[in-house]
C-alpha positions as CSV (number, residue, x, y, z in Angstrom):
1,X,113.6,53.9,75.1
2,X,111.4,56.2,72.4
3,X,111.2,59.2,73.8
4,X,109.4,61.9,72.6
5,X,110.2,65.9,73.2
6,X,107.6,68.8,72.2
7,X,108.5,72.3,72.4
8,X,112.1,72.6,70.4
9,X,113.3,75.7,71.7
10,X,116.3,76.8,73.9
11,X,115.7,73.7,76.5
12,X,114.0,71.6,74.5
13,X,116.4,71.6,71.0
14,X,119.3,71.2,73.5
15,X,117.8,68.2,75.5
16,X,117.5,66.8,71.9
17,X,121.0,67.8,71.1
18,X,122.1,66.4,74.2
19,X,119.9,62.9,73.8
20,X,121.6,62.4,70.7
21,X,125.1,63.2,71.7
22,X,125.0,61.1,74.7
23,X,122.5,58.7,74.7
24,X,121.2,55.7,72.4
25,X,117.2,56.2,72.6
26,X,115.2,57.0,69.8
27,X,113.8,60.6,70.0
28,X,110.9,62.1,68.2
29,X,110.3,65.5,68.5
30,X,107.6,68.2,67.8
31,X,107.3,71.9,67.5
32,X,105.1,74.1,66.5
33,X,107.3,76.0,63.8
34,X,107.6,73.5,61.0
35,X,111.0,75.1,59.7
36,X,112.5,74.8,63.1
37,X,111.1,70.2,62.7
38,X,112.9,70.4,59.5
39,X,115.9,72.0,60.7
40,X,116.5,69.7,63.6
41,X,115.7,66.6,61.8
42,X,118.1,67.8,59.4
43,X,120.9,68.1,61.9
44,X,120.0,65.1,63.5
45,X,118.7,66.4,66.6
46,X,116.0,64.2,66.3
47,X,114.9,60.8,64.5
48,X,111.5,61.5,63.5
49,X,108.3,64.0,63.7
50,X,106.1,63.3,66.7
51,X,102.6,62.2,65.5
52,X,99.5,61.7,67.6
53,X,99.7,57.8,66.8
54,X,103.6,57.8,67.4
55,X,102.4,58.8,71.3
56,X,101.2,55.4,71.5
57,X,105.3,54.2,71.2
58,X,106.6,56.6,73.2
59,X,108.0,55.4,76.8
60,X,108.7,59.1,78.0
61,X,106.8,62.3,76.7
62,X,109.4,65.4,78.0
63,X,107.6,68.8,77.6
64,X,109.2,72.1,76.5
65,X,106.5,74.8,76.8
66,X,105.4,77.4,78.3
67,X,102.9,76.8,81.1
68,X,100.0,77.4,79.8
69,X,100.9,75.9,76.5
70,X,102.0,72.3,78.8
71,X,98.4,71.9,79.8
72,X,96.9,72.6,76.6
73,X,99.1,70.3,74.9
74,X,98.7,67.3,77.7
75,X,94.7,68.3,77.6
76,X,94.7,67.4,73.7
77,X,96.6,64.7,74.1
78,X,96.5,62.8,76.8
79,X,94.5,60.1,75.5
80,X,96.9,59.1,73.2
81,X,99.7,58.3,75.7
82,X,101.3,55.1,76.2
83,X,99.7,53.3,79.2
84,X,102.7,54.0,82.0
85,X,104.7,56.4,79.8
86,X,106.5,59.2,82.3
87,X,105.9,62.6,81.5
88,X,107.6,65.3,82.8
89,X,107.6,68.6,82.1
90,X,110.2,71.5,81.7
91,X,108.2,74.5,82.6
92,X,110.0,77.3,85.5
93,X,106.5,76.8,87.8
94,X,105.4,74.2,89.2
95,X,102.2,74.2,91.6
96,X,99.9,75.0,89.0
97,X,101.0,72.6,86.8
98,X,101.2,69.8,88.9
99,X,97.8,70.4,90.1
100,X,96.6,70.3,87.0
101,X,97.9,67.3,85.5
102,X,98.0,65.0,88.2
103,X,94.2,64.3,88.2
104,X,94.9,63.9,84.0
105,X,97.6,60.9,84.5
106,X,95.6,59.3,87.0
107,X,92.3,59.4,84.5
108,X,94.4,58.2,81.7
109,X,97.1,55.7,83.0
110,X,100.4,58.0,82.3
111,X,103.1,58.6,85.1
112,X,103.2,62.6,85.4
113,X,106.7,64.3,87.3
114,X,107.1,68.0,87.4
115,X,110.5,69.3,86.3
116,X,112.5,72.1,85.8
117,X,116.2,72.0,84.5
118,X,117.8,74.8,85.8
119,X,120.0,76.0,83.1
120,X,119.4,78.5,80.4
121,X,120.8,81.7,78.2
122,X,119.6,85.2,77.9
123,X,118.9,84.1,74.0
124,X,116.2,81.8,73.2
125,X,114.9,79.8,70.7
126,X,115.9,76.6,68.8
127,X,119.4,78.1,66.9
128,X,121.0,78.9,70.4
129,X,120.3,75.7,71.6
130,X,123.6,73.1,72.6
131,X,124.3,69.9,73.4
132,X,126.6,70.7,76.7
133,X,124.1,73.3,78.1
134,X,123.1,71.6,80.9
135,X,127.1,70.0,81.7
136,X,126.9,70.6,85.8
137,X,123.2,72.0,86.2
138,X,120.5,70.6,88.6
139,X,116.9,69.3,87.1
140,X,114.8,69.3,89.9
141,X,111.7,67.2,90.0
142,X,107.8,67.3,92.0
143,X,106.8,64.1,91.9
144,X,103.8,63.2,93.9
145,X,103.5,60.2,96.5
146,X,102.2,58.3,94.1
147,X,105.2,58.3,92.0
148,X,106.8,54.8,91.7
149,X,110.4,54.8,92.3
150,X,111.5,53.1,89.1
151,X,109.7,56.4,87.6
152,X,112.2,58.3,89.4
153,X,115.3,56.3,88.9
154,X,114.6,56.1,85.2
155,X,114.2,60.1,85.0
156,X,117.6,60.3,86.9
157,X,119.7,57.7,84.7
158,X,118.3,60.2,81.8
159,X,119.4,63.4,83.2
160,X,122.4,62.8,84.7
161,X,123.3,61.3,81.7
162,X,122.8,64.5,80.0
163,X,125.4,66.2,81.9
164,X,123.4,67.7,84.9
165,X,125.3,67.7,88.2
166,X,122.3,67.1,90.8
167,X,119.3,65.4,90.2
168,X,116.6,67.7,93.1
169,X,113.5,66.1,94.6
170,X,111.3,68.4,96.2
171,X,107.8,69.6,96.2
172,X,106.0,71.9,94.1
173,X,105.3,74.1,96.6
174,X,108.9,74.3,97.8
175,X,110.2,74.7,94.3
176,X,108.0,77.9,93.5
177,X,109.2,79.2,96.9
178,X,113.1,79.1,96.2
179,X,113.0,79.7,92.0
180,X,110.8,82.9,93.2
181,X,114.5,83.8,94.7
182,X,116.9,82.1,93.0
183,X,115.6,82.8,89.3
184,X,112.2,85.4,88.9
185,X,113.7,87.6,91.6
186,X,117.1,87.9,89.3
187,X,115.5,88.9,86.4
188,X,113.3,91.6,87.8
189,X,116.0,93.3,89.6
190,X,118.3,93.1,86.2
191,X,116.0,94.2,83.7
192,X,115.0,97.3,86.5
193,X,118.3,98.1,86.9
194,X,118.8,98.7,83.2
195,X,116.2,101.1,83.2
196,X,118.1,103.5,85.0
197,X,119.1,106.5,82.6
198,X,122.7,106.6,83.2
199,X,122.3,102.9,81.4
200,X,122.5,105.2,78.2
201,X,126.0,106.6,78.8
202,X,126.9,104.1,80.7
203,X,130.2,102.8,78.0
204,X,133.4,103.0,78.6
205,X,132.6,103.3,82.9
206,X,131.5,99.3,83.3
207,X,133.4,96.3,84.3
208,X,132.7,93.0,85.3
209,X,129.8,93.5,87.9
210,X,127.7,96.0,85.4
211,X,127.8,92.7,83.0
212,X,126.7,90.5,85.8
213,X,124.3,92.6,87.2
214,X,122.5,93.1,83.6
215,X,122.8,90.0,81.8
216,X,119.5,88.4,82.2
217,X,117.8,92.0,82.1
218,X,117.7,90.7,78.2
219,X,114.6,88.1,78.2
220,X,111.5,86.5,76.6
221,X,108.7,88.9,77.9
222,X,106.2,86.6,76.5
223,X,107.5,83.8,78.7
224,X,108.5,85.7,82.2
225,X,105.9,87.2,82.2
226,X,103.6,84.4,82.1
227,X,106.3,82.4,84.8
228,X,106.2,85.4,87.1
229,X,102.3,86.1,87.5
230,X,101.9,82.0,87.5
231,X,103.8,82.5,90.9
232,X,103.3,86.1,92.0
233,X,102.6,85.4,95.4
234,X,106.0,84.0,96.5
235,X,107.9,86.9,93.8
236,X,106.2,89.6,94.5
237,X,107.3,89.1,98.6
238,X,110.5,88.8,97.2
239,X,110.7,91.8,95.4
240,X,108.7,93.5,99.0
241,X,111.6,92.3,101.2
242,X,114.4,93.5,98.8
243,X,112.9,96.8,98.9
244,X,112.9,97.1,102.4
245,X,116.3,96.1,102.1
246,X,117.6,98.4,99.9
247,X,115.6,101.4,101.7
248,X,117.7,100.7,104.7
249,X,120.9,101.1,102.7
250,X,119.6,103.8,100.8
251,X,118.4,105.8,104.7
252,X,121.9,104.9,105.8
253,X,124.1,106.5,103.0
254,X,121.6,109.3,102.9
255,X,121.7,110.0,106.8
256,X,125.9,109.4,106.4
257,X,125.8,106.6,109.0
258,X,129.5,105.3,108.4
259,X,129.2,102.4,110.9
260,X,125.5,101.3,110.7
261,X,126.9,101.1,106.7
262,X,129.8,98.9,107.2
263,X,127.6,96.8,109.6
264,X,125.2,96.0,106.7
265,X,127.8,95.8,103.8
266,X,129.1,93.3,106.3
267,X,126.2,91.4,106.7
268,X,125.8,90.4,102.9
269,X,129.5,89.7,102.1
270,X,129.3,87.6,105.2
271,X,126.5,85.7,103.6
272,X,127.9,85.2,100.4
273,X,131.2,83.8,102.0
274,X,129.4,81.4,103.9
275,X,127.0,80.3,101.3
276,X,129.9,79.8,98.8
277,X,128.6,80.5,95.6
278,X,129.7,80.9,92.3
């Protein structure tokens, strides 16, 4: 297939990488910041510059933006897609999205799947991208009903042949739900937590679980913050029920309840055994 990426930055410079290292179709590729075109084309990241008329060859349109950037860029374009092209974008929300474009393929003949993969870094941009970044990650997809199923099973052969472990079908709805949880919750809590002031001294008293707990307090503000108010309903009861949560620890050390505290320290290491994860 031709297949065309836009947006060549952490995600999308290493779903080029990984195209190229893995696969035989011919990728195009655009981006905003012309020295970041000529770098990849340099390294071979990609075969050519996407043009406007090169749309009209390309069999699958994968987009690497930002939200709000995704349906400016399908807006503008859209006419110049391939009759029957899949598109599927790679932004960390999905209702909006999905709303929006699905009325857009339908007008102009292109099959549209929501996606996310669920991989990443605390650095971003096109020079910390990598071929093996998504090795044993899940890409999760919102198709609609309307979706054929060779759509599907053509997005799947691609992924999984880019290294991701589980190929997630859901809805959009469902997705914005969890990734409120799994993801946006994750980084609120880490990049509070650094905020404390004992984060300033903090050298020479932190192990393994200070590293954890901060790692993804380092983040694109720009991008979060446009992820987290696109789905503030479902994140901001998150962050509501892990307050209450931690006010009931915080009650119980304070009032020097030794077994109500084991009983709740229990709770959550119980939880974590049974769920199992890494």
């Amino acid at each position: 297939m031709t297949i065309a990426l836009v947006g060549l930055g952490l995600i999308g410079g290493s779903l080029a990488k990984a195209l190229k290292a893995k696969t035989s179709h011919r990728l195009l590729g655009h981006d905003l910041d012309s020295a970041v075109l000529e770098k990849a084309g340099r390294e071979g990241s990609i075969d050519g510059r996407l043009t406007k008329a090169a749309l009209a060859d390309c069999d699958m349109l994968i987009i690497a933006l930002y939200p709000k950037a995704t349906l400016e860029y399908l807006g503008q374009n859209a006419n110049y897609l391939k009759k029957g092209a899949i598109v599927i974008d790679c932004a960390g929300v999905k209702r909006g999205i999905c709303q929006a474009v699905q009325p857009l393929a339908k007008e102009h003949g292109f099959i549209f799947v929501g996606g996310h993969p669920m991989a990443g870094t605390e650095f971003s941009g096109y020079d910390h991208s990598r071929a093996n970044l998504f090795e044993g990650a899940s890409m999760i997809v919102t198709p609609d009903e309307e979706v054929p199923h060779r759509a599907l099973a053509s997005l799947k052969e691609v992924f999984l042949s880019l290294g991701f472990g589980n190929f997630q079908v859901t809805s959009p709805d469902e997705h914005d739900k969890m990734i409120a949880f799994t993801s946006q919750l994750a980084h609120v809590v880490s990049n509070a937590y650094v905020k404390s002031p004992a984060a300033l001294r903090h050298k020479g008293f932190s192990a393994g679980s200070y590293k954890d707990m901060t790692r993804v307090a380092k983040l694109n503000e720009l991008m979060w913050s446009e992820l987290f108010l696109d789905n503030g309903d479902y994140l901001s009861h998150e962050i509501d029920c892990l307050i209450e949560r931690l006010e009931e620890y915080s009650q119980t050390i304070k009032d020097a309840k030794i077994r109500k505290l084991q009983t709740i320290l229990k709770e959550g290491s119980d939880i974590k055994i049974f769920l199992n994860d890494e």
